[in-house]
C-alpha positions as CSV (number, residue, x, y, z in Angstrom):
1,X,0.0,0.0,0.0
2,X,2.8,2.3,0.8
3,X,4.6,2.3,-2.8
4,X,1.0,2.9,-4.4
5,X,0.3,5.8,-1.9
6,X,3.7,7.1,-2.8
7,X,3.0,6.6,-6.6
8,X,-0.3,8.6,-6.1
9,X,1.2,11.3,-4.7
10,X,3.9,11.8,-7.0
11,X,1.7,12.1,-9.4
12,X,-0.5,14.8,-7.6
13,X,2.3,16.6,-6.6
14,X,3.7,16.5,-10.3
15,X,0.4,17.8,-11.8
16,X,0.4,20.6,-9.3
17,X,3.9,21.5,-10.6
18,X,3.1,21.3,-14.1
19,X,0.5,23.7,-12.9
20,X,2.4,26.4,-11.2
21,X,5.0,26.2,-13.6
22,X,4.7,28.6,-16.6
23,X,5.3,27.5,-20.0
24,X,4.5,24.4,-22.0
25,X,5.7,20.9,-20.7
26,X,5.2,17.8,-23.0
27,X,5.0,14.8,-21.1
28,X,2.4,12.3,-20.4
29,X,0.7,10.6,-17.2
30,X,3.8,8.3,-16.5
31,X,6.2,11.1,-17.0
32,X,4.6,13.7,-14.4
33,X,4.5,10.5,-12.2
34,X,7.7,10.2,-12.2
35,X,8.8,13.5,-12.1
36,X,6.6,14.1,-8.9
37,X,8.1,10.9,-7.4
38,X,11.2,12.6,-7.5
39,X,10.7,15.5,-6.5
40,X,8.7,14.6,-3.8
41,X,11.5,12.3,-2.4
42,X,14.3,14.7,-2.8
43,X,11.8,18.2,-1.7
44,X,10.2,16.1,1.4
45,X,13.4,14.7,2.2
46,X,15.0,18.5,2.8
47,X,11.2,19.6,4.2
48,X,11.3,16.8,7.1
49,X,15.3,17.3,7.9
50,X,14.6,20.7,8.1
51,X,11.4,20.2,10.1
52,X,12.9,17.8,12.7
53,X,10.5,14.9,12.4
54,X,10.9,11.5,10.7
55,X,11.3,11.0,7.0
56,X,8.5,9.2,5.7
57,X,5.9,10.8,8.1
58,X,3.6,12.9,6.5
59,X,3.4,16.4,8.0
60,X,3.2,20.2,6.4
61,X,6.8,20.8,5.6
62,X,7.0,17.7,3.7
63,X,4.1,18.3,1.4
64,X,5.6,21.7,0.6
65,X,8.8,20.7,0.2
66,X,7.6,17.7,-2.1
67,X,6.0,20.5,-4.8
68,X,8.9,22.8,-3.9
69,X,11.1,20.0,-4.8
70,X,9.0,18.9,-7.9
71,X,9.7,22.2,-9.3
72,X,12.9,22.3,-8.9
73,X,13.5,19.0,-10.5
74,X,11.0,20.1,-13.5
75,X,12.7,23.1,-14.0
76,X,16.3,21.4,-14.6
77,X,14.4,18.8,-16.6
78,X,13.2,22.1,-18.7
79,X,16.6,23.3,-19.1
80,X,18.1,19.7,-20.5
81,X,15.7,19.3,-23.1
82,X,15.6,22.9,-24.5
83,X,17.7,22.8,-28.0
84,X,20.5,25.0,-28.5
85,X,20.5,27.1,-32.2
86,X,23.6,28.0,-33.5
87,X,23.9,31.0,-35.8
């Protein structure tokens, strides 16, 4: 039950930062899944260190870290795939 909570949320989290992030981002259901997953690992791990409680408890700083996080990741992920024209 745990990994398909965690899958779940990863994907909310994802869709709300495909949300708040401006611009166009093409990827699909599986994508935004994953990108949320990570995210929300890396953003809830910083949110819960910095809030003092356990890791995979779920608590306020987590859940903001986890879309904090989720946009950082999707922003880096913009940056990789834009092209760069020479000329």
């Amino acid at each position: 039950m745990g990994i398909l909570a965690f899958i779940v949320f990863g994907l909310v989290v994802g869709l709300i930062a495909r949300a708040v992030m401006p611009g166009p981002q093409s990827m699909g259901l599986v994508a935004t899944a994953l990108l949320g997953m990570a995210g929300s690992f890396i953003g809830g791990m910083v949110g819960s260190l910095m809030h003092g409680g356990r890791i995979f408890e779920l608590h306020s700083s987590g859940i903001i870290g986890s879309v904090l996080g989720t946009l950082v990741v999707l922003f880096l992920t913009g940056l990789s795939s834009r092209r760069r024209v020479v000329g």
